[in-house]
C-alpha positions in Angstrom: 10.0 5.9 5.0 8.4 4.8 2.0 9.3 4.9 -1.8 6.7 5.4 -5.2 7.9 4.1 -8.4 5.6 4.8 -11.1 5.8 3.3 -14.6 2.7 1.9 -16.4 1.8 0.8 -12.7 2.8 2.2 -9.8 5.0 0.5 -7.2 5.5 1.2 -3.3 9.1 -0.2 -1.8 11.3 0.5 1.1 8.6 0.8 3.5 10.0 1.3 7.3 9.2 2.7 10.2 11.6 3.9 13.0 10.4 0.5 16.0 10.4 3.2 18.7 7.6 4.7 16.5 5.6 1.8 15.2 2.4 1.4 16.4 1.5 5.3 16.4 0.0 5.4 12.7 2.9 6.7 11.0 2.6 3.8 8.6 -1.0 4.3 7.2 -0.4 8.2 7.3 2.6 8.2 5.2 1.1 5.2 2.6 -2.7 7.4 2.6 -0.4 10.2 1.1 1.5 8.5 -1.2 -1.4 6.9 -3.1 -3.1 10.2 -3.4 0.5 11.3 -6.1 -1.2 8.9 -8.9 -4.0 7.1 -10.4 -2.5 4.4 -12.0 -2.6 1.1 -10.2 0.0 0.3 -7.3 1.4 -2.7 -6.1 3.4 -3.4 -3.3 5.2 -6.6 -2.1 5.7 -8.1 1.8 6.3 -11.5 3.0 3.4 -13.8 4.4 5.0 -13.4 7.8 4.7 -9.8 8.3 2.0 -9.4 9.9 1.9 -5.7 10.9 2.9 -4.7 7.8 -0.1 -6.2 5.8 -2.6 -4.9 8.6 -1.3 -1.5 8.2 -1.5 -1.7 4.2 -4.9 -3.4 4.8 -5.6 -0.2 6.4 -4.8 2.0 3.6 -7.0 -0.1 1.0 -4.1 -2.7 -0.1 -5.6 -6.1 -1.4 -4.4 -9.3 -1.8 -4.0 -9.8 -5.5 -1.6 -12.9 -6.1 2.0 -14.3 -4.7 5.1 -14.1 -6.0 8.9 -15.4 -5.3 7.6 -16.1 -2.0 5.5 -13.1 -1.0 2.7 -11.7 -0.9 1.7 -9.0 -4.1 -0.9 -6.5 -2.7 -2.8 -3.8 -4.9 -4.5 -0.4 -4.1 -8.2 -0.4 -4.0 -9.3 2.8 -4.3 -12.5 3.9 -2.8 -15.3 4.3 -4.7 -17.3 7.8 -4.3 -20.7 8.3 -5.3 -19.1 11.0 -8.1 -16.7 8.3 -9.9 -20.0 5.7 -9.5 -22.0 7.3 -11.5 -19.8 7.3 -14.6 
């Protein structure tokens, strides 16, 4: 489960997966089609501690960009293609 708010930025929140089926992808799957609906920037939040979560939204191209009450503030990377390179 995963939510997109969009505004002038995008944010994901309320990211969870079921612990009988962590560790089968379901994460990165879900996130990798939820940054596709936008290309505005998107941030997402998640404490230093949790360290599966920020491998799996290292995964899908999150980036540490600053903290923030505490936590870590991630933001989508996208990658860059040889077409939007040569604009």
């Amino acid at each position: 489960m995963a939510r997109l708010l969009c505004g002038s930025t995008c944010e994901i929140n309320m990211v969870y997966t079921n612990p009988l089926y962590r560790g089968q992808g379901y994460c990165v799957n879900g996130l990798r089609k939820l940054v596709k609906k936008t290309k505005k920037p998107i941030y997402l939040g998640v404490r230093k501690k949790n360290k599966p979560a920020i491998g799996c939204y290292e995964k899908v191209g999150f980036v540490f960009s600053r903290v923030e009450n505490g936590d870590n503030i991630m933001i989508y990377k996208r990658a860059m293609t040889r077409k939007n390179k040569n604009k």
